[in-house]
Residue frames as qw, qx, qy, qz and C-alpha x, y, z in Angstrom:
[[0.248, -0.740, 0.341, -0.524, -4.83, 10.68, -6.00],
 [0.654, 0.024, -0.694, 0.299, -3.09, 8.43, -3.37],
 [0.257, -0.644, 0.324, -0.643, -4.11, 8.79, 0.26],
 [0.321, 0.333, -0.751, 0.471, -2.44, 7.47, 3.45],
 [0.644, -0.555, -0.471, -0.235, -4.50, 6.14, 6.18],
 [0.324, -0.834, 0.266, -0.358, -3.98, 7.98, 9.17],
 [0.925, -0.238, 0.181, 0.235, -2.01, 4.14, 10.93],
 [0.700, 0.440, 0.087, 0.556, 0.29, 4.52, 7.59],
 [0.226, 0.732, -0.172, 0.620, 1.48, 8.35, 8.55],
 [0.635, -0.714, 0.220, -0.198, 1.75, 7.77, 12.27],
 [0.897, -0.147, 0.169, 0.382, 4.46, 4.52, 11.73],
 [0.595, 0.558, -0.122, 0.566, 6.58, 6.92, 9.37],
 [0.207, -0.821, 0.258, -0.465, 6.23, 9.80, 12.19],
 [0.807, -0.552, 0.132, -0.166, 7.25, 7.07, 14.89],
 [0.057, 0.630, -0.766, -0.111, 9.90, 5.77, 13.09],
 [0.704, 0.002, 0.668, -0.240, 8.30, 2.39, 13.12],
 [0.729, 0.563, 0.327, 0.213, 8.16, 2.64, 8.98],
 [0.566, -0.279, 0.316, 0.708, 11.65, 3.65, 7.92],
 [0.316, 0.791, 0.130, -0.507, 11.08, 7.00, 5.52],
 [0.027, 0.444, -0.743, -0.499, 13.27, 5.28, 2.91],
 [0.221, 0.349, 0.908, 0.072, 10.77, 2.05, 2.74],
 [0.318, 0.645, 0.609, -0.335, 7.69, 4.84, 2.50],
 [0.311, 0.733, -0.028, -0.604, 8.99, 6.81, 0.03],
 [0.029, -0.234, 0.830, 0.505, 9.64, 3.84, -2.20],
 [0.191, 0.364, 0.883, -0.228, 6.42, 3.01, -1.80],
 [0.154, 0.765, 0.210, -0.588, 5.10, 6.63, -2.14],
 [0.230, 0.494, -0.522, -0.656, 6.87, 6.94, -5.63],
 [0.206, 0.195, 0.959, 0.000, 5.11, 3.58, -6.39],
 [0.214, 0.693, 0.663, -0.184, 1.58, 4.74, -6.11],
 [0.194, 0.602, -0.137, -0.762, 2.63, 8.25, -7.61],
 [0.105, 0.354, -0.689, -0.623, 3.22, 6.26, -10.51],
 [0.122, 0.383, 0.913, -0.065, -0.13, 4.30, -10.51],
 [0.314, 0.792, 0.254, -0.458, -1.84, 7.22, -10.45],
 [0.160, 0.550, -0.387, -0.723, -0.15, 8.73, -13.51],
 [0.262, 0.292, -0.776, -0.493, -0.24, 5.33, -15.46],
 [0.776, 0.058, 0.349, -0.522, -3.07, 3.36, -13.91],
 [0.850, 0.068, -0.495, -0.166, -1.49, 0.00, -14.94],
 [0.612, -0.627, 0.369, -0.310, -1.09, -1.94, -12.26],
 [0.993, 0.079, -0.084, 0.039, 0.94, -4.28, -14.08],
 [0.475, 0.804, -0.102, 0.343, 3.98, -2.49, -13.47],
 [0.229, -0.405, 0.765, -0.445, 5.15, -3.90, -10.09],
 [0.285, -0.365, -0.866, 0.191, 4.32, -6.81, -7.87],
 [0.563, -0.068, 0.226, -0.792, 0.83, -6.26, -7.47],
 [0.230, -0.203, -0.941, -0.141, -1.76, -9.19, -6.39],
 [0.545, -0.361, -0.308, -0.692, -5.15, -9.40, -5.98],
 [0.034, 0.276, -0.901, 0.333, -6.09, -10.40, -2.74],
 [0.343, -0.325, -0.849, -0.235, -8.79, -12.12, -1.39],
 [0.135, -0.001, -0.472, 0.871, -11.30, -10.25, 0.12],
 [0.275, 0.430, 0.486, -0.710, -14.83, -8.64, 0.68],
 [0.406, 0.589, 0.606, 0.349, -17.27, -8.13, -1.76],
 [0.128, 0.928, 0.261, -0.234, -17.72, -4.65, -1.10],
 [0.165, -0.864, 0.407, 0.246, -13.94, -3.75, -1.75],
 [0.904, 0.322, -0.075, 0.272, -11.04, -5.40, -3.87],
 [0.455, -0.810, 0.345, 0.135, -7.80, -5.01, -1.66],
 [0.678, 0.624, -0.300, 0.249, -3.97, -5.28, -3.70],
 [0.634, -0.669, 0.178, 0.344, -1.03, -5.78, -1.65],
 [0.624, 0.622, -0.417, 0.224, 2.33, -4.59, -3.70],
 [0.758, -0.542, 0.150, 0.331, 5.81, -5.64, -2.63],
 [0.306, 0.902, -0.142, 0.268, 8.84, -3.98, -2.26],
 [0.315, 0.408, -0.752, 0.412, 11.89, -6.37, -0.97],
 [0.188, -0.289, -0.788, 0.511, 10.45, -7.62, 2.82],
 [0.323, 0.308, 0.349, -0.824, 7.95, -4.69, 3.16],
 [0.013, -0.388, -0.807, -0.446, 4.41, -5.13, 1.30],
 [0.200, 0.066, 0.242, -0.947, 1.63, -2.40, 1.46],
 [0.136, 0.381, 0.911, 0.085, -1.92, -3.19, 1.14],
 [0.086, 0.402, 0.367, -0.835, -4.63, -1.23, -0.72],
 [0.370, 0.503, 0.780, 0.038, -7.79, -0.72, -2.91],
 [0.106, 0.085, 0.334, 0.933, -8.71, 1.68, -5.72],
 [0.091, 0.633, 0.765, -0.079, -11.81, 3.05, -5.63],
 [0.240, 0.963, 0.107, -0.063, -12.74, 6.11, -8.29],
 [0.693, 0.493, -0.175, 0.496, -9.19, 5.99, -9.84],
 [0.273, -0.789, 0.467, -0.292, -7.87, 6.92, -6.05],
 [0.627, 0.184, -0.697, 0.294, -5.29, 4.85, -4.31],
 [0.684, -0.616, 0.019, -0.390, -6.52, 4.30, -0.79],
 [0.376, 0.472, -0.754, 0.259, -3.31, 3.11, 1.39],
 [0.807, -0.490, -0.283, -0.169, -4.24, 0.81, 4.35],
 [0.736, -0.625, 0.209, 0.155, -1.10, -0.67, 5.63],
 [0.483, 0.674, -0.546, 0.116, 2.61, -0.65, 4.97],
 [0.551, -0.619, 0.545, -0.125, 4.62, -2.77, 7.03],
 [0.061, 0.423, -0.886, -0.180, 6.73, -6.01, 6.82],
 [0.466, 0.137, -0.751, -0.447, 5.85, -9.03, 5.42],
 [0.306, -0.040, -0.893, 0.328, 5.50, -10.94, 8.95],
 [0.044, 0.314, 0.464, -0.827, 3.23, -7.96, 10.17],
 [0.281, -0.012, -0.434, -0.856, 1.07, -6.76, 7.06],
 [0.327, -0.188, -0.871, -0.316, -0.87, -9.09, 6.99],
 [0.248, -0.525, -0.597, 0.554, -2.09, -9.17, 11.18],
 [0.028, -0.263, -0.064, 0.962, -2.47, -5.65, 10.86],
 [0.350, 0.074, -0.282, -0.890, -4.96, -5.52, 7.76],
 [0.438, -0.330, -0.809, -0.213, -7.39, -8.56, 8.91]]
């Protein structure tokens, strides 16, 4: 299952995350879920907490950041490359 943090559906509603960028994204993660390999895009491991293990994929300038936890896909942030980043620290 893939679910959107409440930030992540507010930028699409605002128009702040172009609905063409999220739904490349969105067919991403569909397709994680189905095939759980995550080798199948740009995906990196990022550095992070112990409690959590956070992934960022990219997709041209935009890059989304998020962590699996019980074969769910927990979305954090979507945004551009310059922004992601600020946003999820």
């Amino acid at each position: 299952m893939v679910v959107y943090e409440a930030n992540v559906k507010k930028a699409v509603l605002k128009g702040s995350l172009p609905k063409d960028i999220f739904s490349r994204f969105n067919n991403v993660f569909i397709s994680l879920d189905t095939t759980h390999d995550l080798s199948l895009f740009d995906i990196k491991k990022l550095k992070s907490s112990e409690k959590r293990t956070y992934y960022r994929v990219r997709k041209g300038k935009y890059r989304a950041i998020f962590y699996i936890q019980e074969s769910n896909y927990f979305v954090i942030s979507i945004a551009k490359r310059e922004e992601v980043y600020d946003k999820w620290e």
